[in-house]
N, C-alpha and C positions, 0 to 999 in steps of 0.2 A: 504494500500500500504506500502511494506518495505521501501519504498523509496519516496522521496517528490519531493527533485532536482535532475536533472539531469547536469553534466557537462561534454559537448562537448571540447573535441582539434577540431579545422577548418581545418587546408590541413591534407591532406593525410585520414583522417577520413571520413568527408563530403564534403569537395571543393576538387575536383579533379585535386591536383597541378599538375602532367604531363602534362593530356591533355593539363589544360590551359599553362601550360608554353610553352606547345608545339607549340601549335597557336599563342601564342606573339613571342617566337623565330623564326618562321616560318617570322613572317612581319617583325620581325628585320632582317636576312639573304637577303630577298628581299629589304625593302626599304633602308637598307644602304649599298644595293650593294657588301653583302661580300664576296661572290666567285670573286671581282676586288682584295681581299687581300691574295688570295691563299686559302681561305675555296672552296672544289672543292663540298664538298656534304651538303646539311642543314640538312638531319639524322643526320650527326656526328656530324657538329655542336650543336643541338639539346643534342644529347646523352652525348657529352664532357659537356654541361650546365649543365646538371641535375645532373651526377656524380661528377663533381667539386659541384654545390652548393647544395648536399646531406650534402658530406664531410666538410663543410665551417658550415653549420648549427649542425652539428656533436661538432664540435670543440665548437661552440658557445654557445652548451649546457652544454658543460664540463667545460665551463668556462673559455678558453681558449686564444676566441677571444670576439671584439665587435660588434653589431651591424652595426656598420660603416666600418668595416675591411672586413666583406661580401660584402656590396654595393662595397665599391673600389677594391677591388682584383679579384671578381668573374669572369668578362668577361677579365683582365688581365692574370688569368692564363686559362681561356680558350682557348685562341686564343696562349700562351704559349702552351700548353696542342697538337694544333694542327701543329705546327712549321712555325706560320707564327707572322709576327711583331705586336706587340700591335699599334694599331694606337692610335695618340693621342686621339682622343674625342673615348676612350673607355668609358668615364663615362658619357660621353652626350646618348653613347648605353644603359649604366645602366640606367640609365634614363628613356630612351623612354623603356625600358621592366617593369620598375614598373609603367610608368602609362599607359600599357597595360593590363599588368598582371589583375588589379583589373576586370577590364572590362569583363572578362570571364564568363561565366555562369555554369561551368559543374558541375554538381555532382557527387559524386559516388552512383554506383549502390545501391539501396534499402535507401539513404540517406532521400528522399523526402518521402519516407514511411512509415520511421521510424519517422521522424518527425511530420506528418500527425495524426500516432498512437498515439505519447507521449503528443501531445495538447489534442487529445479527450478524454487521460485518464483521464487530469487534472495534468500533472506534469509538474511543473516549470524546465523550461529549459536556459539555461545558456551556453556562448563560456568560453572558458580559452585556449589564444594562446600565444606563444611568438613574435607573428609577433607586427608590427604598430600598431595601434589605428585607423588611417586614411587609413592606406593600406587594412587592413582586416576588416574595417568595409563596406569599396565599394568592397572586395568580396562579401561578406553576401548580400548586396542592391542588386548588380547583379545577383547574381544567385536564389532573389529574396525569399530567407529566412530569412531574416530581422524581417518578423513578429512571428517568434517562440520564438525567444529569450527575455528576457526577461532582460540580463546584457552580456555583452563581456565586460571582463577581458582580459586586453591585459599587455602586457611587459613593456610600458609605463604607464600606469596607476596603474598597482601595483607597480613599481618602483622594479620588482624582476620578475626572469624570472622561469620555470618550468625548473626543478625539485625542485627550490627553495622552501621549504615549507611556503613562506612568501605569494605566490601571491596566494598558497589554501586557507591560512586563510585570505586573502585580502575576495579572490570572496567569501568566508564563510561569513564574517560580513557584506560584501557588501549586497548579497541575502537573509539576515536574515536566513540564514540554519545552520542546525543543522551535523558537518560531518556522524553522524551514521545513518544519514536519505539520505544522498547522495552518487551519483554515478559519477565517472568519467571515459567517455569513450575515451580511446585513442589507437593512433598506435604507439606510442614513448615508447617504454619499461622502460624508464632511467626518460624521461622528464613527462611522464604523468602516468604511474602505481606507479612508486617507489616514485615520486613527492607526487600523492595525498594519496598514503599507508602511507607517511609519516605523515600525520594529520590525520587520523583515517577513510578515505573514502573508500567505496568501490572501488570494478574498474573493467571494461572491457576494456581488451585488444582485439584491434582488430588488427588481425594477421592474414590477409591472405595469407603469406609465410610460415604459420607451423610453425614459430622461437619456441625455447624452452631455458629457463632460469633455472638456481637451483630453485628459485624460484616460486611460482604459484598466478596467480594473482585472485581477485574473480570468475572473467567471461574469459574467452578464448573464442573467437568466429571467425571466416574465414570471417564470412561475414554477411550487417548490419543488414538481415532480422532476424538474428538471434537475436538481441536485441528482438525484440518482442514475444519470447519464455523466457524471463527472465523479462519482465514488464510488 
């Protein structure tokens, strides 16, 4: 095998952050009542969430913002976003949407297949996320891939966040691997190709909008069956 480890990014890769965000904003709309604050539709609600906190984790990878500046502002400027008043317990709503959130089970398509594939090979698998420690490991439990992994590297525990080349050499010495024997597959162009290109990894990019870079990463792929024509 050219390759020993394998290392996963978690949303957008294999935990299906839409869907799930969609179904925890969905109970948020409904049980705090927000069409009583002039939200008239929960799509847009919904949709204004996801483009504000694209944008918010955009910046946070640039370095821009903290951790904590997403939790406080996100349902602030969304409800900004929609021309209705922030009520006060918007953070008691941040709130009740992250310990939703975790609780979600979806994957994305081919994620459970590919997974399935890379234990029979015998390849050690591995997360590397920027999210929590606590938050993204009750993803994983719930949507019940827990047992593939073998280490999750998160933003708090390497104390450095992706594109940072600190947290590939963290999860590097952490997993006793070797970079030229490793792959890292991500959706994040900035945080997870150019991240782990930067310590000597390979990488697929998983790009199902066709994006194109000056740049070219090892693997280009649409979609995650495709890993399994390259392992």
């Amino acid at each position: 095998m050219r390759y020993r480890h394998l290392f996963f990014d978690l949303d957008h890769t294999l935990w299906d952050f839409e869907r799930n965000s969609a179904e925890s904003l969905d109970e948020i709309y409904q049980n705090w009542s927000l069409h009583q604050l002039g939200i008239d539709s929960c799509d847009r609600f919904i949709s204004s969430f996801l483009k504000i906190n694209s944008e918010l984790w955009q910046a946070f990878d640039a370095g821009q913002l903290e951790h904590t500046d997403i939790r406080k502002n996100r349902f602030r400027l969304v409800f900004e976003t929609l021309g209705v008043a922030c009520p006060d317990n918007h953070l008691d709503i941040g709130e009740s949407y992250l310990s939703s959130l975790p609780t979600k089970k979806y994957l994305l398509e081919g994620a459970l297949d590919v997974l399935e594939h890379v234990r029979a090979m015998g390849y050690q698998t591995h997360v590397i996320t920027n999210g929590f420690q606590d938050v993204q490991g009750r993803k994983i439990k719930s949507a019940g891939i827990h047992p593939y992994f073998g280490h999750v590297i998160t933003f708090d525990t390497a104390n450095a966040k992706k594109p940072d080349p600190r947290i590939f050499q963290y999860a590097l010495e952490l997993t006793q691997a070797d970079a030229h024997s490793s792959l890292m597959i991500g959706d994040n162009w900035v945080a997870d190709i150019e991240g782990a290109r930067s310590v000597g990894m390979d990488t697929v990019y998983y790009n199902p909008a066709g994006l194109t870079f000056n740049e070219r990463p090892t693997y280009d792929i649409r979609h995650l069956h495709e890993l399994l024509n390259i392992l």
